[in-house]
C-alpha positions in Angstrom: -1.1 11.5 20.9 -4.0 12.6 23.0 -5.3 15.6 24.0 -5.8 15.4 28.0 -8.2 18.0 27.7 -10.9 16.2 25.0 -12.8 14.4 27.8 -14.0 13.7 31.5 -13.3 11.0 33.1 -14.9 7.9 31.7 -17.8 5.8 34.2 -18.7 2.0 34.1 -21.2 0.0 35.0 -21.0 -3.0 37.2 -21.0 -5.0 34.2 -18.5 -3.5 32.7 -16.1 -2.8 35.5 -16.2 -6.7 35.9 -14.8 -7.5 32.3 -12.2 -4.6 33.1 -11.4 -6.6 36.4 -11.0 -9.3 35.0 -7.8 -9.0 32.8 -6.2 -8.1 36.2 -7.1 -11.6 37.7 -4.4 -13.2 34.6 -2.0 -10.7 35.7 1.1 -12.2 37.0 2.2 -10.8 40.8 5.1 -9.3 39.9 2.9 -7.5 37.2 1.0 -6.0 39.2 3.0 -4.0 41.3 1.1 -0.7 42.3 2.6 2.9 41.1 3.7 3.8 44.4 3.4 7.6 45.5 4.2 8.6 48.6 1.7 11.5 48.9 -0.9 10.0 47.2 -2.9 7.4 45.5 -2.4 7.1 41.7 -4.5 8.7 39.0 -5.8 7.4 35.9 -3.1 9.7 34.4 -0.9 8.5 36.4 -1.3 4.9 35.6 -1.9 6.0 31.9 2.0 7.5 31.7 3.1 4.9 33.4 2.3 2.0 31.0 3.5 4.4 28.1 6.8 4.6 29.3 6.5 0.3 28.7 4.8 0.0 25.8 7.5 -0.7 24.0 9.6 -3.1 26.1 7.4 -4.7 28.8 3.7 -4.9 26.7 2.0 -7.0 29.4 3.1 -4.5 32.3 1.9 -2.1 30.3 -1.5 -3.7 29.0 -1.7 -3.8 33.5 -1.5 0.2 33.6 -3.8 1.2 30.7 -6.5 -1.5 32.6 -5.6 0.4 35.7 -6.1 4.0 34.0 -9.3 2.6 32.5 -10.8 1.6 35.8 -9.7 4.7 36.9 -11.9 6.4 34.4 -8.9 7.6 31.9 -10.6 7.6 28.5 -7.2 7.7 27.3 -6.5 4.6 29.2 -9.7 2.9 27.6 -8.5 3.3 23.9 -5.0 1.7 25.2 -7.4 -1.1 26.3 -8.8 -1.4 23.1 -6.1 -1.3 20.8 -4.2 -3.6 23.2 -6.9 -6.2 22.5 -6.5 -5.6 19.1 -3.2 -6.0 18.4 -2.8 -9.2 21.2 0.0 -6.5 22.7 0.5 -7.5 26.4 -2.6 -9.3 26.0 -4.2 -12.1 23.6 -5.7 -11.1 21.0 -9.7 -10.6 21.4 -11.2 -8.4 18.2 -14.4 -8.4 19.3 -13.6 -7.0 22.8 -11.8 -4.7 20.9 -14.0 -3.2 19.2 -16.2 -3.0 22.2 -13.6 -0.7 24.3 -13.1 1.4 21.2 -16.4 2.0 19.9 -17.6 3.2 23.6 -14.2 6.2 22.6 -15.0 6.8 19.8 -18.8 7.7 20.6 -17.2 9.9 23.1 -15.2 11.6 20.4 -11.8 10.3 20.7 -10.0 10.4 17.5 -7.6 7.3 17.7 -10.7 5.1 18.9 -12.7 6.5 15.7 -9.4 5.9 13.4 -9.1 2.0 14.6 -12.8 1.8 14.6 -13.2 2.9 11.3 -10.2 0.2 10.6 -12.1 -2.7 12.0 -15.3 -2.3 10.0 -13.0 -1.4 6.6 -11.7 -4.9 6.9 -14.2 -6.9 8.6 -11.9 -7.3 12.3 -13.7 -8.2 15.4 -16.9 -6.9 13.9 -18.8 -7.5 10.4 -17.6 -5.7 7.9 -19.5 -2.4 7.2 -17.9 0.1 4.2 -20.8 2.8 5.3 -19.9 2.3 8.7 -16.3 2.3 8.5 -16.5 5.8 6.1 -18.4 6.8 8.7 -15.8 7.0 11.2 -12.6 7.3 9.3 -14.6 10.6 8.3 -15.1 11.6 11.8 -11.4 11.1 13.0 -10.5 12.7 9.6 -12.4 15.9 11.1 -10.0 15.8 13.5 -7.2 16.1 12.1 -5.8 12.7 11.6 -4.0 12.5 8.7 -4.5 8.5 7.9 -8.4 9.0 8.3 -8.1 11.7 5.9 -6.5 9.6 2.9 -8.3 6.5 3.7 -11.9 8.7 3.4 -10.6 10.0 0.4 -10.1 6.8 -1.0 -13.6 5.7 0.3 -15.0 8.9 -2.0 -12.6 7.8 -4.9 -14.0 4.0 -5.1 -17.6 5.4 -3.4 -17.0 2.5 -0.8 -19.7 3.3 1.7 -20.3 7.1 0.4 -21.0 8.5 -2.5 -18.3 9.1 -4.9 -17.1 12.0 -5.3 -13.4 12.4 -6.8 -13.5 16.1 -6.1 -13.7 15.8 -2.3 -11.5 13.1 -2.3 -8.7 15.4 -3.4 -9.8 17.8 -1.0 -9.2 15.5 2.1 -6.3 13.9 0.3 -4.9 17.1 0.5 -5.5 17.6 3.9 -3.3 14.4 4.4 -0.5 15.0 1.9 0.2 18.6 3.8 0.7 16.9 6.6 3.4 14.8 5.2 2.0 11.3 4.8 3.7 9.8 1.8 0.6 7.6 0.5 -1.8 10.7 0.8 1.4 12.6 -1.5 1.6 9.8 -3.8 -2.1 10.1 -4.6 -2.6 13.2 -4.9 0.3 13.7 -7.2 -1.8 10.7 -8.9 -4.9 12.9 -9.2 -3.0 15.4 -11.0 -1.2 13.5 -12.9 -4.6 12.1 -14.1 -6.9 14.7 -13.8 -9.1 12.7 -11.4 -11.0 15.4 -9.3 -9.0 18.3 -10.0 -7.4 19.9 -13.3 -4.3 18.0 -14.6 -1.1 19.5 -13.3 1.8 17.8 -14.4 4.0 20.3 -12.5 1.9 19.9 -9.6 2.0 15.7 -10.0 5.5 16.2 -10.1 5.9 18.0 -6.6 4.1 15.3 -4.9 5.5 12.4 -6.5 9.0 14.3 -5.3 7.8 15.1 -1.7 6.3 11.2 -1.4 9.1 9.7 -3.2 12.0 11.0 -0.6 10.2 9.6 2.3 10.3 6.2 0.4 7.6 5.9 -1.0 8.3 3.1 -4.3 5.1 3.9 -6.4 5.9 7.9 -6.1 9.6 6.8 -7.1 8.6 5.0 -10.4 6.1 7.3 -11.0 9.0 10.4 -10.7 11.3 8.6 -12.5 8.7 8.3 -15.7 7.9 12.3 -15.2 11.5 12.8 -15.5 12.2 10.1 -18.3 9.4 11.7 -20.5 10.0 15.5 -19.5 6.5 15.6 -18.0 5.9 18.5 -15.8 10.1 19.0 -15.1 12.9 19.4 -17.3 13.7 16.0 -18.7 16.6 13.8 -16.5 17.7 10.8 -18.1 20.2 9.9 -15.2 17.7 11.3 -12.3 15.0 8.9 -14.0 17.6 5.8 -13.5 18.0 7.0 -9.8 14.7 6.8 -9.2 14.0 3.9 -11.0 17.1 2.2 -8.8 15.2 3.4 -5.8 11.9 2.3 -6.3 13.3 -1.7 -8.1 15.1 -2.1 -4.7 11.8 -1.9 -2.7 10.1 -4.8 -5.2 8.1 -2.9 -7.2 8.1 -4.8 -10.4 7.1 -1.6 -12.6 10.3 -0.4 -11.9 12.4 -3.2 -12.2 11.0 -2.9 -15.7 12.0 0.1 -16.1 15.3 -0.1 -14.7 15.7 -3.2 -16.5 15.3 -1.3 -20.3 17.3 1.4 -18.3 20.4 -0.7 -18.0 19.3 -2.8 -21.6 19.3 0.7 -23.4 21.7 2.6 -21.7 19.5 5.3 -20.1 21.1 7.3 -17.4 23.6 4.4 -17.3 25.8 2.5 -19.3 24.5 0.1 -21.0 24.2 -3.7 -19.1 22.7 -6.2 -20.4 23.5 -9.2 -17.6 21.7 -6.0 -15.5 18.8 -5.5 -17.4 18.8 -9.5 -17.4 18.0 -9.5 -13.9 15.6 -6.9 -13.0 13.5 -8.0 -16.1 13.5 -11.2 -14.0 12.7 -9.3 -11.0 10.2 -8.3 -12.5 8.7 -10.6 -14.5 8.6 -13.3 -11.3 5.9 -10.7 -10.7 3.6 -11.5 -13.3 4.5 -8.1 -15.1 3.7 -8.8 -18.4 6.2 -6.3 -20.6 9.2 -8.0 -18.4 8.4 -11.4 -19.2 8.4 -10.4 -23.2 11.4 -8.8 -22.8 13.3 -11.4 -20.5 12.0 -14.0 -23.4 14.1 -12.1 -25.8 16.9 -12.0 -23.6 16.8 -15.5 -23.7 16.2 -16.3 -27.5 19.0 -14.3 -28.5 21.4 -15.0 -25.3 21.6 -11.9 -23.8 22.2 -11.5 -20.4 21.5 -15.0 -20.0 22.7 -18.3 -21.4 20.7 -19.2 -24.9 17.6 -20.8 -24.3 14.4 -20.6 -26.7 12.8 -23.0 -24.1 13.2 -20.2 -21.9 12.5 -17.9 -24.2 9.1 -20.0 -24.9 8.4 -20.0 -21.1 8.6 -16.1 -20.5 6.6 -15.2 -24.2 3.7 -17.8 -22.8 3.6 -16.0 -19.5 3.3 -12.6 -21.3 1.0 -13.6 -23.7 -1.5 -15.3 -21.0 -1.9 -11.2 -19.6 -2.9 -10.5 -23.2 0.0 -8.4 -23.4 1.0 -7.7 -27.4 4.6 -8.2 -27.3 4.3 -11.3 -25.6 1.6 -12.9 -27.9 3.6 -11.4 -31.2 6.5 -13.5 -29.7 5.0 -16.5 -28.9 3.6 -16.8 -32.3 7.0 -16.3 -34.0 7.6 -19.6 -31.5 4.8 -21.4 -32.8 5.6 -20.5 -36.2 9.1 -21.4 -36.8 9.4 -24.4 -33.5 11.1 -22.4 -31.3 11.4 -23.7 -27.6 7.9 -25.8 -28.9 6.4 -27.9 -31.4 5.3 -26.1 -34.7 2.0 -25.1 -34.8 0.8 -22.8 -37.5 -3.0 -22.6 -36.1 -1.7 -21.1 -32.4 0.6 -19.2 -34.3 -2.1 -17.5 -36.4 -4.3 -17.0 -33.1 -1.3 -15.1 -31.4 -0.6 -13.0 -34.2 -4.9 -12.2 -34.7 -4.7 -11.6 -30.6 -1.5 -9.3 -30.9 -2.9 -7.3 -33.8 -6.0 -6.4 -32.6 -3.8 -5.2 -29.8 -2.6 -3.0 -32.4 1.1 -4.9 -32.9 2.2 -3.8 -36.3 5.0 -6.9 -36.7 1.6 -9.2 -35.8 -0.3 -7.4 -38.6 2.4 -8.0 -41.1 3.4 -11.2 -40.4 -1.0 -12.1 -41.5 -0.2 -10.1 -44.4 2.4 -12.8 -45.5 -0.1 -15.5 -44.6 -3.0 -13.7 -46.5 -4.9 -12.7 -43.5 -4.2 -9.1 -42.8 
């Protein structure tokens, strides 16, 4: 975690010593038991080990030894402090304190203070938020190696959030990230590829790092495999891998896939064919808000498949779709308006669908003006 090497020891002034001192003075007795030695007294190091060996289990008794390694002058100590204070572990929760303890690191150059310090002013905690400042330092612990800071300043030069934008250097330090194995860095740089955003488009290559995110877990790498191998993009088309991934990636909630599963298990892609299935990942999916499931859940229910009969339901779903301006769902809900179906009849909304879904480009919208003389 830390280099033990990066730094001298850290020195306070009387003000500051006295804030330090005074998380102590809450400290229960029993918690603060000194780190015996019997040769000598203990270091900062030595405190500093010690309250890592409780982090996990006994976070106050530990908060005690990272206070101790700070007062001790263990900079390593001092960004325990911090992110302690943070994260109200072993200690309540004081973000502006915080921020205090880790900007004084990361000054000093210490990596993980820079990282959480960048965090703090990306999302406005214990200190006004500041995109230029928070760029700032996710780039310098990203200099250092730290794969998170390296993706999140890529994203910064993606969205030019507090820098310039520049896609092309954000797939350099997204890079940087995704060889180091962090799934979200993987998953968009296999986007970048995939898209040509900053670099040439490389299906093959999108492909790899949708694979090598999509194995740790990662759902939107999943989906996105799964389409690659649906669609032959960039690997030799895999009907029953594509479903796999799909599966994968629906389990974890992400209602794109469900979607896809869902047509998956309608159609009988790299599956047999289920309908009750496709029934309920469409309404997965489409308690979401994803538009395409809600169409297709509504014709689930007009028709009764899947699902128990229900053009009320049916009306419900197509309405839903239709609000996201989707074309499938406002082609739908105007055959509802049109012929009463789960609704009153109403040729005027059904004619504004139908105009809405065309313009979309839905050719069954187009046709059914053409009847109507307004194609």
């Amino acid at each position: 975690m830390y280099d033990r090497l990066q730094a001298n020891t850290v020195s306070w002034s009387d003000a500051e010593k006295k804030l330090l001192c005074a998380y102590l003075e809450h400290m229960e007795p029993r918690e603060t038991i000194e780190k015996a030695d019997s040769d000598r007294s203990p270091t900062g190091e030595d405190w500093f080990d010690w309250a890592e060996e409780l982090v996990e289990d006994e976070p106050r008794r530990a908060f005690f030894g990272y206070v101790q390694a700070a007062l001790l002058g263990s900079p390593m100590g001092v960004t325990e402090v911090g992110i302690c204070l943070l994260k109200g572990r072993g200690v309540e929760q004081e973000p502006k304190a915080a921020v205090r303890w880790l900007a004084k690191m990361a000054e000093r150059g210490d990596s993980r203070a820079q990282s959480y310090l960048g965090w703090c002013y990306a999302v406005g905690k214990g200190v006004e938020k500041d995109d230029h400042q928070a760029a700032y330092w996710h780039l310098m612990a990203a200099q250092q190696g730290i794969a998170s800071d390296q993706f999140n300043y890529a994203n910064c030069l993606l969205a030019g959030r507090g820098v310039e934008k520049n896609p092309r250097q954000a797939v350099e330090w997204c890079l940087k990230a995704a060889e180091q194995g962090l799934a979200p860095a993987q998953f968009l740089a296999g986007s970048c590829y995939d898209l040509g955003c900053g670099v040439a488009v490389n299906k093959a290559e999108a492909v790899r790092w949708y694979t090598l995110a999509s194995v740790q877990g990662h759902g939107d790498a999943q989906d996105a495999l799964g389409l690659h191998l649906e669609l032959g993009s960039g690997v030799a088309a895999d009907m029953n891998q594509a479903a796999y991934w799909f599966r994968k990636s629906a389990e974890q909630g992400n209602s794109e896939a469900q979607f896809h599963l869902g047509m998956c298990c309608q159609y009988g892609k790299g599956m047999p064919a289920d309908v009750q299935e496709a029934a309920y990942w469409y309404g997965k999916s489409a308690e979401q808000g994803y538009a395409s499931a809600q169409s297709n859940l509504g014709v689930l229910y007009e028709t009764g498949q899947g699902v128990a009969q229900s053009y009320e339901e049916a009306y419900r779903w197509y309405a839903e779709s239709a609000a996201q301006g989707d074309p499938d769902g406002l082609y739908n809900l105007g055959l509802c308006y049109e012929y009463g179906k789960g609704t009153e009849p109403n040729l005027a909304k059904a004619m504004d669908m139908y105009e809405r879904a065309a313009a979309a480009g839905h050719e069954g919208a187009r046709r059914n003006l053409g009847r109507w003389g307004k194609g």
